[in-house]
N, CA, C and O atoms as CSV, one atom per row, in Angstrom:
chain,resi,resn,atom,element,x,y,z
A,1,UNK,N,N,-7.479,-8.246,1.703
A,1,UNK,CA,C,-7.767,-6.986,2.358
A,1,UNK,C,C,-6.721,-5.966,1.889
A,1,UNK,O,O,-5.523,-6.234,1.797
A,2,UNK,N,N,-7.249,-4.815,1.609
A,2,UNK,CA,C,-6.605,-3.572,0.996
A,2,UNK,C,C,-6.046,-2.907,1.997
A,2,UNK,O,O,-6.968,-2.503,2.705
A,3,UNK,N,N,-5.007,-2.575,2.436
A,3,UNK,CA,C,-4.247,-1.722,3.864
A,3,UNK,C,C,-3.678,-0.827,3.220
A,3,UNK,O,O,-2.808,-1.158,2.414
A,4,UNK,N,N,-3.902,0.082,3.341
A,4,UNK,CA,C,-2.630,1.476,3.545
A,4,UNK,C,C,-1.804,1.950,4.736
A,4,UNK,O,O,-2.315,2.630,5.625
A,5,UNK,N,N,-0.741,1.647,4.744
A,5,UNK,CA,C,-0.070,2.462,5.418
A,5,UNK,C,C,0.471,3.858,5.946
A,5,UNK,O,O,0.752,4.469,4.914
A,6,UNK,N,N,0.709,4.528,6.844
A,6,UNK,CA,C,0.919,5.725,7.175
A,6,UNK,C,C,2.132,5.624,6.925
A,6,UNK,O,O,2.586,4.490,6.768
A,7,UNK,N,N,3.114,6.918,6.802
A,7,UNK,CA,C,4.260,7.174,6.581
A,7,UNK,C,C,5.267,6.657,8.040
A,7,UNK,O,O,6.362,6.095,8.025
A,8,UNK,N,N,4.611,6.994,8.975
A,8,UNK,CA,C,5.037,6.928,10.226
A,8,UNK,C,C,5.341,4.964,10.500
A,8,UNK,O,O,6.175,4.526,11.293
A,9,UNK,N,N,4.646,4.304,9.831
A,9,UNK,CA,C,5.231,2.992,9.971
A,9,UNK,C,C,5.793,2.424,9.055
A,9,UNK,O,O,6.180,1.299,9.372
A,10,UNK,N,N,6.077,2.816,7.713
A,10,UNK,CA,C,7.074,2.918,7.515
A,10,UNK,C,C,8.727,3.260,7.625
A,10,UNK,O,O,9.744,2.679,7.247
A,11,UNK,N,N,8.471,4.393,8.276
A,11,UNK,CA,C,9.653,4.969,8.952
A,11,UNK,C,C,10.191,3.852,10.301
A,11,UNK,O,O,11.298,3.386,10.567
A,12,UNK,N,N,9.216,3.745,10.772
A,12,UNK,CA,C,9.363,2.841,12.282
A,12,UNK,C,C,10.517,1.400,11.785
A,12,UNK,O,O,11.297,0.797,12.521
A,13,UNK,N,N,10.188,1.129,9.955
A,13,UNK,CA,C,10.805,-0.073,9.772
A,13,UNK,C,C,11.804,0.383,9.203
A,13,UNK,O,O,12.806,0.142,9.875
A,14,UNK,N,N,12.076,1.063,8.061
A,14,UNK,CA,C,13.498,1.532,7.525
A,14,UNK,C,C,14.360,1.903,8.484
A,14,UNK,O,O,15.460,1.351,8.484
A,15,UNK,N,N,14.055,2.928,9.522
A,15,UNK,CA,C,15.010,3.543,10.588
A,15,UNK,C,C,14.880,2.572,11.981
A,15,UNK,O,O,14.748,2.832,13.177
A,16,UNK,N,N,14.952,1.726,11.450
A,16,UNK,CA,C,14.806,0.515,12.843
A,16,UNK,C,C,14.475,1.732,14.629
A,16,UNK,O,O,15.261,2.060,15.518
A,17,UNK,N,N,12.978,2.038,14.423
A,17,UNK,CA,C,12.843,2.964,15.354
A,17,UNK,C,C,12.158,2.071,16.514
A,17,UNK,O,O,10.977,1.752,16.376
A,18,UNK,N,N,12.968,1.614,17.790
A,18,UNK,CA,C,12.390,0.742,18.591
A,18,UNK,C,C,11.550,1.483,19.405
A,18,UNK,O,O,11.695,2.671,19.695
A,19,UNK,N,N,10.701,0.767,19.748
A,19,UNK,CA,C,9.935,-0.201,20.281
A,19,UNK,C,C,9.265,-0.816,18.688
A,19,UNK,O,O,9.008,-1.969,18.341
A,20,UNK,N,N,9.137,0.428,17.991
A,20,UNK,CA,C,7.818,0.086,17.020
A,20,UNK,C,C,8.619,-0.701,16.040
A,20,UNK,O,O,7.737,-1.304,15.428
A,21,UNK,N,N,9.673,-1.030,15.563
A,21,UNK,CA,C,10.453,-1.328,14.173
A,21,UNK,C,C,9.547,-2.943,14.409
A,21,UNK,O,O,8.640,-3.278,13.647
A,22,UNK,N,N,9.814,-3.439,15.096
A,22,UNK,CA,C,9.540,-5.247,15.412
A,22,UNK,C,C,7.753,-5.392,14.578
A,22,UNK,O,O,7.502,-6.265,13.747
A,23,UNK,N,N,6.705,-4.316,15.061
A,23,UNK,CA,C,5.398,-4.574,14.603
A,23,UNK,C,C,5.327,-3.601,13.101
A,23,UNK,O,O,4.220,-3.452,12.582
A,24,UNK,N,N,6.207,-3.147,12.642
A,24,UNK,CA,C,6.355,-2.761,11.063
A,24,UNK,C,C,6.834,-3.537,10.442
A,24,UNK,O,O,6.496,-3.760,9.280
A,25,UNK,N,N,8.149,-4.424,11.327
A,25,UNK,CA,C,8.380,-5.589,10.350
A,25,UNK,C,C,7.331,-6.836,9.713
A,25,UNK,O,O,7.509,-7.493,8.688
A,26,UNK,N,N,5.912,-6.931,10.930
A,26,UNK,CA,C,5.608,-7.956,10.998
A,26,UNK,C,C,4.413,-7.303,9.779
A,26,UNK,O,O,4.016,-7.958,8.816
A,27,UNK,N,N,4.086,-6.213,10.027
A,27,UNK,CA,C,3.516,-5.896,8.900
A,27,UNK,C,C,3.980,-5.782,7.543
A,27,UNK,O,O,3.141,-5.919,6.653
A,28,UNK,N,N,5.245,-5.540,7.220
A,28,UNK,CA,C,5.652,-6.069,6.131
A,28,UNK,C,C,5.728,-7.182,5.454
A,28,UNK,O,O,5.477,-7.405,4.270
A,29,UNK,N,N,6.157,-7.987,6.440
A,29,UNK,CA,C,5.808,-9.827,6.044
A,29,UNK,C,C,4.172,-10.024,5.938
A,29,UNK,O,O,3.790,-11.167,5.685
A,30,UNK,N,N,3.514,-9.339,6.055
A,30,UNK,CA,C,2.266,-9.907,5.660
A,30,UNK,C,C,1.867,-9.725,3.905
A,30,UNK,O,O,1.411,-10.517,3.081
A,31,UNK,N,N,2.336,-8.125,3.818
A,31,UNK,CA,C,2.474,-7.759,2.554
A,31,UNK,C,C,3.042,-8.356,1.660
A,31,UNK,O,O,2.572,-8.468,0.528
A,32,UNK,N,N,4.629,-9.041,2.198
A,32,UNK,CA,C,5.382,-9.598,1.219
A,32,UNK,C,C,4.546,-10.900,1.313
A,32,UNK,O,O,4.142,-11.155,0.178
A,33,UNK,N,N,4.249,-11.553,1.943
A,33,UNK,CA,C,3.544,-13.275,1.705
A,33,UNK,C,C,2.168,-13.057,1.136
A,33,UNK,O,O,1.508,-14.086,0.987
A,34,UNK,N,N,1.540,-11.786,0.747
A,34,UNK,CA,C,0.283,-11.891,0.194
A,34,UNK,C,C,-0.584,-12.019,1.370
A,34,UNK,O,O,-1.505,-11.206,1.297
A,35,UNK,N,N,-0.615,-12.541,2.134
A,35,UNK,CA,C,-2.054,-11.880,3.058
A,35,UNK,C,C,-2.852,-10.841,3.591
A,35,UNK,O,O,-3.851,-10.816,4.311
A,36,UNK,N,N,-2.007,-9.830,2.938
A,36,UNK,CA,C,-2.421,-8.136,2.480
A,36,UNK,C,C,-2.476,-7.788,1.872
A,36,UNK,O,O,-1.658,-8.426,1.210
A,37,UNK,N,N,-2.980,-6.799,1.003
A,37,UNK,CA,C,-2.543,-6.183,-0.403
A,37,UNK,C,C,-1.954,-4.866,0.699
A,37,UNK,O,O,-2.595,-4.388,1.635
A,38,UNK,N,N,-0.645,-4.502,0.283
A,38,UNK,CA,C,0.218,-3.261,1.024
A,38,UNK,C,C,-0.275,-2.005,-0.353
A,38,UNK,O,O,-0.369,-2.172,-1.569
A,39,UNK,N,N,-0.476,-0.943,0.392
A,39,UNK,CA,C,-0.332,0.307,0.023
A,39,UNK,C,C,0.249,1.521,0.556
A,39,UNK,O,O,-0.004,1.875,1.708
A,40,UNK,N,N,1.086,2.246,-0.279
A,40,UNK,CA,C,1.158,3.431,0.217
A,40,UNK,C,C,0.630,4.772,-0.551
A,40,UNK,O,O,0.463,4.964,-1.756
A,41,UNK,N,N,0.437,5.587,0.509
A,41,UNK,CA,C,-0.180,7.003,-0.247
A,41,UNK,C,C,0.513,7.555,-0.692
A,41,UNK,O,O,1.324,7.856,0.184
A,42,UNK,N,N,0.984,8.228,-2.211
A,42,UNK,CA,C,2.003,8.861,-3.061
A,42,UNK,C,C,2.371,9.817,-2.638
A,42,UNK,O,O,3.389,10.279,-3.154
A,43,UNK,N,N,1.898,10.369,-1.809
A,43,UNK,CA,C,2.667,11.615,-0.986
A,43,UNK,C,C,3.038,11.161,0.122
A,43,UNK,O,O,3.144,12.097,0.916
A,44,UNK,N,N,3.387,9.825,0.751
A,44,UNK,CA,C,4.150,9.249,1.544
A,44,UNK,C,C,5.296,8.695,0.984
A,44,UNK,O,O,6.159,8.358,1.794
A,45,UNK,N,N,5.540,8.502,-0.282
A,45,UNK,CA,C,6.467,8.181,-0.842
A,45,UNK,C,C,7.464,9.159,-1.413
A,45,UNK,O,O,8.686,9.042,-1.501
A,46,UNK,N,N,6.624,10.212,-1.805
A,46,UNK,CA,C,7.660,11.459,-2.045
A,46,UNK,C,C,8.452,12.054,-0.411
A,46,UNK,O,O,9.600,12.460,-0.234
A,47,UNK,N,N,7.334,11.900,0.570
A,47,UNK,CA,C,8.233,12.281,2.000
A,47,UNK,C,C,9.164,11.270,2.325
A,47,UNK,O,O,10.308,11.616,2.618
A,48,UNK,N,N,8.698,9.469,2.316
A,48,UNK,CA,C,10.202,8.778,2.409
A,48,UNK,C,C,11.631,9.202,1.362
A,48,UNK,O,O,12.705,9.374,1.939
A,49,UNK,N,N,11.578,9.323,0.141
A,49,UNK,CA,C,12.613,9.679,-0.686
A,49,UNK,C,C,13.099,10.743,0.478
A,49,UNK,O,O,13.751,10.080,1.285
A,50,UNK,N,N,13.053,11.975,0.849
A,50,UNK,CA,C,13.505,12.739,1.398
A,50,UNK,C,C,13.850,12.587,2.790
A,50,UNK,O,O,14.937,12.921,3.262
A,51,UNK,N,N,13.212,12.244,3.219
A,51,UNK,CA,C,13.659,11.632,4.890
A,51,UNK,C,C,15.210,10.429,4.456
A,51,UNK,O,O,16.274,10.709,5.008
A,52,UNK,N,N,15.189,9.782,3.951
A,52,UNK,CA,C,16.222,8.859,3.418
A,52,UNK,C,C,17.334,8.982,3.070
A,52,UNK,O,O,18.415,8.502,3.411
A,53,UNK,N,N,16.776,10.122,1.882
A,53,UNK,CA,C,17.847,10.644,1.127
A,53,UNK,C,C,18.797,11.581,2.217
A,53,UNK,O,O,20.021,11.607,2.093
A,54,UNK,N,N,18.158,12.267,3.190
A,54,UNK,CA,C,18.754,12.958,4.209
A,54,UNK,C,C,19.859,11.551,5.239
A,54,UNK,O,O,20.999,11.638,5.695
A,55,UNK,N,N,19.292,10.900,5.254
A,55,UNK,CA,C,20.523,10.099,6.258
A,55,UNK,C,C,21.490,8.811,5.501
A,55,UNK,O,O,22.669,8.533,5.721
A,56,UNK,N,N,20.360,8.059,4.387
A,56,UNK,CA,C,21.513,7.444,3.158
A,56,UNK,C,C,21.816,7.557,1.875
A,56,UNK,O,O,22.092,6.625,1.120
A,57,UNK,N,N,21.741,9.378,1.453
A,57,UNK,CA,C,22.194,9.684,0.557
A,57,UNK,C,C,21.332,9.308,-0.804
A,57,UNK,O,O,20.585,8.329,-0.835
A,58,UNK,N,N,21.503,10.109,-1.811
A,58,UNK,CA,C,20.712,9.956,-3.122
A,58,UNK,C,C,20.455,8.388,-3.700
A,58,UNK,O,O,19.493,7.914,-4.304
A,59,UNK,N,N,21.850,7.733,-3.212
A,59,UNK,CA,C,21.740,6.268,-4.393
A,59,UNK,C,C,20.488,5.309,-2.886
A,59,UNK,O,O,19.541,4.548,-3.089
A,60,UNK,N,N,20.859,5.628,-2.013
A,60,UNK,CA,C,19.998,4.921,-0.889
A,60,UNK,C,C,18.555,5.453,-0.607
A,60,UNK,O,O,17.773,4.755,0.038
A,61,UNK,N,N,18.223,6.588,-1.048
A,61,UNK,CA,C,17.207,6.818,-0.930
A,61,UNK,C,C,16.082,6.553,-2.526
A,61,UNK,O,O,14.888,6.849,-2.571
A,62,UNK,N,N,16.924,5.919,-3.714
A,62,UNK,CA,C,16.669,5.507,-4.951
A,62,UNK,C,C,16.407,4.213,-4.418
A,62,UNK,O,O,15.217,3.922,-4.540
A,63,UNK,N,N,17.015,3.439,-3.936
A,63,UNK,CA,C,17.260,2.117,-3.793
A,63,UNK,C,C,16.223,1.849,-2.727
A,63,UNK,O,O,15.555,0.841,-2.956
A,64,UNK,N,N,15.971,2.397,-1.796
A,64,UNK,CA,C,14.779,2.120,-0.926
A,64,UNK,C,C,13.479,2.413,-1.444
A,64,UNK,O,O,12.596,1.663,-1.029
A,65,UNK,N,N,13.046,3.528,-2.439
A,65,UNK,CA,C,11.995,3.876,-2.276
A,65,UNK,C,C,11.527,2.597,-4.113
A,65,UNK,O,O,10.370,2.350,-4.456
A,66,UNK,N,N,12.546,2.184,-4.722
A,66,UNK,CA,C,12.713,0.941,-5.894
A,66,UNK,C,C,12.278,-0.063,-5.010
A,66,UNK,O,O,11.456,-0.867,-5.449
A,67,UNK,N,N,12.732,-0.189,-3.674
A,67,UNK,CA,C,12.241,-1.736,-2.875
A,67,UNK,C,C,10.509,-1.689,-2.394
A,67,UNK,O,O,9.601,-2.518,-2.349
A,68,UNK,N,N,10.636,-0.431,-2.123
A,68,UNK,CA,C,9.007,-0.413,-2.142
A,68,UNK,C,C,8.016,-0.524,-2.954
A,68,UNK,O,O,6.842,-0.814,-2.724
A,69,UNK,N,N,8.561,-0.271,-3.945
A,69,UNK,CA,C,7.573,0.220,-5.336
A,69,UNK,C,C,7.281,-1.450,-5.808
A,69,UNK,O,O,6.255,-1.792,-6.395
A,70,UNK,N,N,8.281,-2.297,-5.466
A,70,UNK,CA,C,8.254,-3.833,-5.866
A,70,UNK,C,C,7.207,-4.303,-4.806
A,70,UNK,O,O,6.277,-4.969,-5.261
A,71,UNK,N,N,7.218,-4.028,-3.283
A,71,UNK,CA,C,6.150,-4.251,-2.719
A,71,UNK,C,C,4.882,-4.187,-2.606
A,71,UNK,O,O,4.073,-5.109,-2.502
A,72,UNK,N,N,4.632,-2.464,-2.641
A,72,UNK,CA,C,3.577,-2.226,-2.516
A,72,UNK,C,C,2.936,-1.123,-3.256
A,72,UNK,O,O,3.424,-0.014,-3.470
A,73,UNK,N,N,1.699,-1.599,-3.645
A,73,UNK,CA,C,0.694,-0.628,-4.845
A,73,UNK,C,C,0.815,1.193,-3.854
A,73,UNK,O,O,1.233,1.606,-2.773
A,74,UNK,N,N,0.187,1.712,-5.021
A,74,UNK,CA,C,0.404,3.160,-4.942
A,74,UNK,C,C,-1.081,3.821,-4.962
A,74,UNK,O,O,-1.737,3.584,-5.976
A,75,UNK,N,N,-1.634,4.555,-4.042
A,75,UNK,CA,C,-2.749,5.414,-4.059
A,75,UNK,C,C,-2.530,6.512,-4.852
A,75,UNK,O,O,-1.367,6.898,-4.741
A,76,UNK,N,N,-3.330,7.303,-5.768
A,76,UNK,CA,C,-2.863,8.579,-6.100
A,76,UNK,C,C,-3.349,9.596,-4.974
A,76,UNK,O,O,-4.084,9.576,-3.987
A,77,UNK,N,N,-2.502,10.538,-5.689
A,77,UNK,CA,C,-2.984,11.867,-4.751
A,77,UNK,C,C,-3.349,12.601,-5.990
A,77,UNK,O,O,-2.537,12.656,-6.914
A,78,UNK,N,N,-4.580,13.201,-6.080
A,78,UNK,CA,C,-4.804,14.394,-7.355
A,78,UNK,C,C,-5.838,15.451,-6.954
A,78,UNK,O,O,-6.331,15.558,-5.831
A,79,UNK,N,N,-6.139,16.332,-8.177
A,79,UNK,CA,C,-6.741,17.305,-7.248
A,79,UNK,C,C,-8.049,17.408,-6.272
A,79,UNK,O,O,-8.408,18.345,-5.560
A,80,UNK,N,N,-8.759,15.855,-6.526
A,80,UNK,CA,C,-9.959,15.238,-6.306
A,80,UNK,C,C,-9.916,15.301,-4.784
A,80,UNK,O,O,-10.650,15.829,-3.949
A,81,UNK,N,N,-8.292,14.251,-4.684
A,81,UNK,CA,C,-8.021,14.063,-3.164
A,81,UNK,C,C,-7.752,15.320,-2.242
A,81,UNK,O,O,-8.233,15.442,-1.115
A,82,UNK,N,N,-6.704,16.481,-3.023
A,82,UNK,CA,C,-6.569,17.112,-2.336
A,82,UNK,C,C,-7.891,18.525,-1.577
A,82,UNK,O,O,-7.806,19.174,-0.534
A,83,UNK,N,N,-9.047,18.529,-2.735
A,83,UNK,CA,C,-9.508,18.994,-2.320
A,83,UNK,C,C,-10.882,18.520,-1.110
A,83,UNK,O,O,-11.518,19.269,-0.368
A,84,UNK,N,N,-10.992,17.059,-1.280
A,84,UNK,CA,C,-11.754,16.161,-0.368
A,84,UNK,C,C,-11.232,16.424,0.776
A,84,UNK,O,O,-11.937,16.418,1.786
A,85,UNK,N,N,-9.860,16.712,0.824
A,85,UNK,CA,C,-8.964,16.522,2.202
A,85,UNK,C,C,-9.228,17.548,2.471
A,85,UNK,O,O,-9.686,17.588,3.613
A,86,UNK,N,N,-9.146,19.305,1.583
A,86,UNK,CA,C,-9.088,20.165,2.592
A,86,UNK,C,C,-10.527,20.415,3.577
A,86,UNK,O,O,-10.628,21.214,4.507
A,87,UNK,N,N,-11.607,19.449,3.045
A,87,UNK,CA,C,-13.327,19.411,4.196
A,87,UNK,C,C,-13.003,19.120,4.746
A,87,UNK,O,O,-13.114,19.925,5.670
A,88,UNK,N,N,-12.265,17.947,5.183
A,88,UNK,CA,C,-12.394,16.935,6.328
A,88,UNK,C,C,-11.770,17.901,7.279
A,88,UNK,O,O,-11.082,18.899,7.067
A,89,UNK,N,N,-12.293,17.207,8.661
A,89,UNK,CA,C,-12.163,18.371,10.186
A,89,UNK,C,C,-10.792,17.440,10.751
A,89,UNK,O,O,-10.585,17.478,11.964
A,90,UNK,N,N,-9.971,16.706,9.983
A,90,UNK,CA,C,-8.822,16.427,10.630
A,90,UNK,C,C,-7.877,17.485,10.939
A,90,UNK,O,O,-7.676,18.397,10.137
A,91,UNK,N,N,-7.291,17.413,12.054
A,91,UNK,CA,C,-6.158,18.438,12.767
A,91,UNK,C,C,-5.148,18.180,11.567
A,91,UNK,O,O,-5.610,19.034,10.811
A,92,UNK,N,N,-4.449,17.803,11.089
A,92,UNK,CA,C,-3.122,17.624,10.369
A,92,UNK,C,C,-3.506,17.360,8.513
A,92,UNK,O,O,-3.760,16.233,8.088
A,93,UNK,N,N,-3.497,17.807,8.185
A,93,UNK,CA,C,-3.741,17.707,6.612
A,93,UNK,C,C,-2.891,16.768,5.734
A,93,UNK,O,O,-3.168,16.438,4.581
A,94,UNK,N,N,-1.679,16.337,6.540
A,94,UNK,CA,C,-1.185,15.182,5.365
A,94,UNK,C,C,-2.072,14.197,5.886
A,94,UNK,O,O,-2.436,13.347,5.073
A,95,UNK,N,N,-2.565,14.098,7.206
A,95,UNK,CA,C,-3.385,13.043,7.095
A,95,UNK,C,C,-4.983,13.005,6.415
A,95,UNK,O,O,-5.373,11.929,5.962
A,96,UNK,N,N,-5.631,13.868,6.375
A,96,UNK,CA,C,-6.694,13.924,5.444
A,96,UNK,C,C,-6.523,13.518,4.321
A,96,UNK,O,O,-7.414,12.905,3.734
A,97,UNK,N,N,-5.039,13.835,3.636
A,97,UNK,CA,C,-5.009,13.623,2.162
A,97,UNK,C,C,-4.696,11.990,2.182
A,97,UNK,O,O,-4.991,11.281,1.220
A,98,UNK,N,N,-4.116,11.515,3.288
A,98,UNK,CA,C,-3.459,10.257,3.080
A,98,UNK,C,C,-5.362,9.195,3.310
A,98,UNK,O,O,-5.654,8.100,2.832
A,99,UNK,N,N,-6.205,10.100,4.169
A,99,UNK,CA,C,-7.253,9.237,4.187
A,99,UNK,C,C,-8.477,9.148,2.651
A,99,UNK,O,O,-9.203,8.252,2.221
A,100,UNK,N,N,-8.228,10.390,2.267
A,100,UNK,CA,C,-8.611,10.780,0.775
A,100,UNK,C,C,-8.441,9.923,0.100
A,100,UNK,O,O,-9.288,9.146,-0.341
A,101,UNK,N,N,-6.748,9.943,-0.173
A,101,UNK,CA,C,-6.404,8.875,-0.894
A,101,UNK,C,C,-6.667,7.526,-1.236
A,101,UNK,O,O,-6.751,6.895,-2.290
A,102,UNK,N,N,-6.819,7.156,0.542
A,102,UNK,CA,C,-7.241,5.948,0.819
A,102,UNK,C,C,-8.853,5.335,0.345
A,102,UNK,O,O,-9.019,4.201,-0.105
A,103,UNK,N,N,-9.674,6.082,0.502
A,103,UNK,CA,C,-11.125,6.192,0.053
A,103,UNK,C,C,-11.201,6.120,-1.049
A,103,UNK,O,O,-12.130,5.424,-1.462
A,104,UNK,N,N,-10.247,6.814,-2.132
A,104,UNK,CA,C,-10.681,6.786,-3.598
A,104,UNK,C,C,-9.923,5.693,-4.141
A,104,UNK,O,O,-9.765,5.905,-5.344
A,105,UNK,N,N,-9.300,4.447,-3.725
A,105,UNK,CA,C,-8.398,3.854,-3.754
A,105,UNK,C,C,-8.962,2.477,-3.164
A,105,UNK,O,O,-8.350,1.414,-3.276
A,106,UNK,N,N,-10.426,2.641,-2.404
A,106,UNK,CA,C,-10.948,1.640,-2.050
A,106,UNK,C,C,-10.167,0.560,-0.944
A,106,UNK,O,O,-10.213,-0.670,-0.955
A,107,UNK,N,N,-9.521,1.365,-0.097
A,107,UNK,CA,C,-8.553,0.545,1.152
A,107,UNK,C,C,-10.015,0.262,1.914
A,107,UNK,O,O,-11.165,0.700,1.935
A,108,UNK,N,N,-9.251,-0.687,2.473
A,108,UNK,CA,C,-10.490,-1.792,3.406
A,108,UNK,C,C,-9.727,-1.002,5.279
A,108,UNK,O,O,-10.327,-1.203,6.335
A,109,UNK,N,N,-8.632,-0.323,5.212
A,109,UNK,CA,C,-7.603,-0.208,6.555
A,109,UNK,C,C,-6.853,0.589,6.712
A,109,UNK,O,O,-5.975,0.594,5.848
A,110,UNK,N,N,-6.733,1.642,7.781
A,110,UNK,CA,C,-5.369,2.484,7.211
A,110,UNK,C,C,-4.929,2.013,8.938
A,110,UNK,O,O,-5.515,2.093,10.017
A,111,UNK,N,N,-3.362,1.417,8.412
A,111,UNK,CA,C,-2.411,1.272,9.617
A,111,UNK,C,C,-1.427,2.301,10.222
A,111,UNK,O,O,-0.231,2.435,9.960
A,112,UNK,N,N,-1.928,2.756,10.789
A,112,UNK,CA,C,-0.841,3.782,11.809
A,112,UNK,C,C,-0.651,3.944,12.976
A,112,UNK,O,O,-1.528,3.374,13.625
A,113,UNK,N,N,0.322,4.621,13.797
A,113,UNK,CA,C,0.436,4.459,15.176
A,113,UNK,C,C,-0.149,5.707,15.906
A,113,UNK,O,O,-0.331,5.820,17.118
A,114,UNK,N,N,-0.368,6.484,15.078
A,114,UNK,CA,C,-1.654,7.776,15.379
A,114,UNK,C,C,-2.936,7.574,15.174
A,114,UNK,O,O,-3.458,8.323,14.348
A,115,UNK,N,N,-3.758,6.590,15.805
A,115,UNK,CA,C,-4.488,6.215,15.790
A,115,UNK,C,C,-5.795,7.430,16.087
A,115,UNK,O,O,-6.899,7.163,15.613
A,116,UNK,N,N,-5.585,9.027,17.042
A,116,UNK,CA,C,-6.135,9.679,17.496
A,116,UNK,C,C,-6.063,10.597,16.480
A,116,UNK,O,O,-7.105,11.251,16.515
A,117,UNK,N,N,-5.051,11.127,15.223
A,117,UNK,CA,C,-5.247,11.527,14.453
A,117,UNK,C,C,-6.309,10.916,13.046
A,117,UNK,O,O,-6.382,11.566,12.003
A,118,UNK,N,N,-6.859,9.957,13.192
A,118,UNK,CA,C,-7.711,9.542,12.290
A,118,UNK,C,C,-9.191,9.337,12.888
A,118,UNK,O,O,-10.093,8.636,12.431
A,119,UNK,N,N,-9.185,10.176,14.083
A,119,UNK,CA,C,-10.808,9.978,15.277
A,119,UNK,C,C,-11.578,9.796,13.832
A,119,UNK,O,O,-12.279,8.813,13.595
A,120,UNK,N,N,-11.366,10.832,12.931
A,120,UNK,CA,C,-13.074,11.392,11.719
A,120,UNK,C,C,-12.652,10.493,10.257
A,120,UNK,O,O,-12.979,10.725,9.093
A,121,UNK,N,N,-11.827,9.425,10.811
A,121,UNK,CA,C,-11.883,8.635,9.663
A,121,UNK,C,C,-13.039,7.763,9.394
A,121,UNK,O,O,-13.462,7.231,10.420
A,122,UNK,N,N,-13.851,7.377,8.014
A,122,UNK,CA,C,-14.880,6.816,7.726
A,122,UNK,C,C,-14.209,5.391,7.176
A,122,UNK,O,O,-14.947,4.618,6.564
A,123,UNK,N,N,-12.783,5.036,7.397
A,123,UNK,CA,C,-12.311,3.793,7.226
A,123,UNK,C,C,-11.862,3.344,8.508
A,123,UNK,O,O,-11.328,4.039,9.372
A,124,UNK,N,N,-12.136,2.064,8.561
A,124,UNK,CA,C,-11.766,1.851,9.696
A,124,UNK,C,C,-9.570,1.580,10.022
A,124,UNK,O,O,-8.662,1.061,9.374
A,125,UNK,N,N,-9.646,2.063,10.923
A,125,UNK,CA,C,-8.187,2.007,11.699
A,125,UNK,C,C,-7.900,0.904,12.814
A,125,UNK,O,O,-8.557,0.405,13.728
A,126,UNK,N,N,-6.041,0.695,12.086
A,126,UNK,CA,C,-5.440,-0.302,12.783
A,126,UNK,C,C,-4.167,0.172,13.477
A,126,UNK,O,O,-3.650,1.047,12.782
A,127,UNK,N,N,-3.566,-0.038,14.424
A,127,UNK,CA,C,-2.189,0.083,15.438
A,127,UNK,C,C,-1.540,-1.300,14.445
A,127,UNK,O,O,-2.246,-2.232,14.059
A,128,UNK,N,N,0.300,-1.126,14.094
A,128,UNK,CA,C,0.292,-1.852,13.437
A,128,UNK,C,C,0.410,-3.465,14.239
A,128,UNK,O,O,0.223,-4.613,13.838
A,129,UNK,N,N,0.730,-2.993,15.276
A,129,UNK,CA,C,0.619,-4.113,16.368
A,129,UNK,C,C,-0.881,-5.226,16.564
A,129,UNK,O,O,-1.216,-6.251,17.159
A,130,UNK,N,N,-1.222,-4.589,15.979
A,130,UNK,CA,C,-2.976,-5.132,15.915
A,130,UNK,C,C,-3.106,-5.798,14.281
A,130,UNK,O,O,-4.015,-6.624,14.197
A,131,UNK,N,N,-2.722,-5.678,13.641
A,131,UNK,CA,C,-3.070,-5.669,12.178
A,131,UNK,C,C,-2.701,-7.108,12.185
A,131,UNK,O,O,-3.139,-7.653,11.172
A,132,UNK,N,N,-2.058,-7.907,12.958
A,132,UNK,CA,C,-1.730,-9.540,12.285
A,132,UNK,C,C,-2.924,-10.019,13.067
A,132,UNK,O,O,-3.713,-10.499,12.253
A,133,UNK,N,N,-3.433,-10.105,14.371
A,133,UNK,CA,C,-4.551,-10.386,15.173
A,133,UNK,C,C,-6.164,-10.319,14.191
A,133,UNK,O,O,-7.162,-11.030,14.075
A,134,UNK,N,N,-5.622,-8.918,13.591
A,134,UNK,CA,C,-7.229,-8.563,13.456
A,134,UNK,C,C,-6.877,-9.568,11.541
A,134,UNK,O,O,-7.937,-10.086,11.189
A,135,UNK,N,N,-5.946,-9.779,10.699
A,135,UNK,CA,C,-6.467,-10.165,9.883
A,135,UNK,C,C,-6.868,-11.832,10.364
A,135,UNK,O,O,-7.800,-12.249,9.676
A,136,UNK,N,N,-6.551,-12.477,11.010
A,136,UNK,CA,C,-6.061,-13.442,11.603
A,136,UNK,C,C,-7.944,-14.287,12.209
A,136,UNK,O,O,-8.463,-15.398,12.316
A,137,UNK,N,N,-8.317,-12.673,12.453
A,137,UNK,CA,C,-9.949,-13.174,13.438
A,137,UNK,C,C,-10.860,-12.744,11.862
A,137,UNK,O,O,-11.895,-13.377,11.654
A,138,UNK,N,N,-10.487,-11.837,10.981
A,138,UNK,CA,C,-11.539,-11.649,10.164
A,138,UNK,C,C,-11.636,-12.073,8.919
A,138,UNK,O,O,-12.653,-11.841,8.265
């Protein structure tokens, strides 16, 4: 199964952000043991470098966003996506593009904890707290 991730659970695991850090970790271990294929959307990766780089500096925000790139495959973003994204009737536009992405990229899942920002998604959505259950039953 193809998953993309939102930026927001990512963050939850690098910045050990509790409550949520514990169900980003567990989603990471799925990725790393192969019972996921992990993705992120390329314009979630240009916003981690910067969020990072803001609290561990240039060589730490190199070094984190190198640990990901070993993990997990990459969606593009191009002008295809961005202009698919600007139809869609989502409230927030990085998320249109991140669901864009996801569509042309053939994700089976997009995991996030804004689950109400993806109401007009045509992929189906996971809480990452849910994502070991649901691969687990399907």
């Amino acid at each position: 199964m193809r998953v993309l991730f939102d930026t927001n659970v990512i963050l939850d695991l690098l910045l050990d952000r509790e409550p949520f850090s514990q169900d980003a970790a567990v989603c990471l271990s799925m990725v790393e043991s192969g019972e996921i294929e992990g993705w992120l959307c390329a314009s979630t990766v240009t916003t981690l470098h910067y969020l990072i780089r803001k609290s561990a500096g240039v060589r730490g925000a190199l070094d984190g966003i190198s640990l990901l790139l070993t993990i997990f495959e990459i969606a593009p973003v191009n002008k295809t996506v961005l202009e698919r994204a600007l139809r869609l009737p989502f409230k927030d536009f990085e998320d249109a593009v991140l669901h864009e992405a996801a569509a042309l990229a053939n994700i089976n899942m997009i995991v996030t904890r804004n689950i109400a920002d993806f109401k007009h998604s045509t992929i189906p959505v996971q809480l990452p707290g849910r994502l070991q259950s649901y691969g687990k039953t399907k």
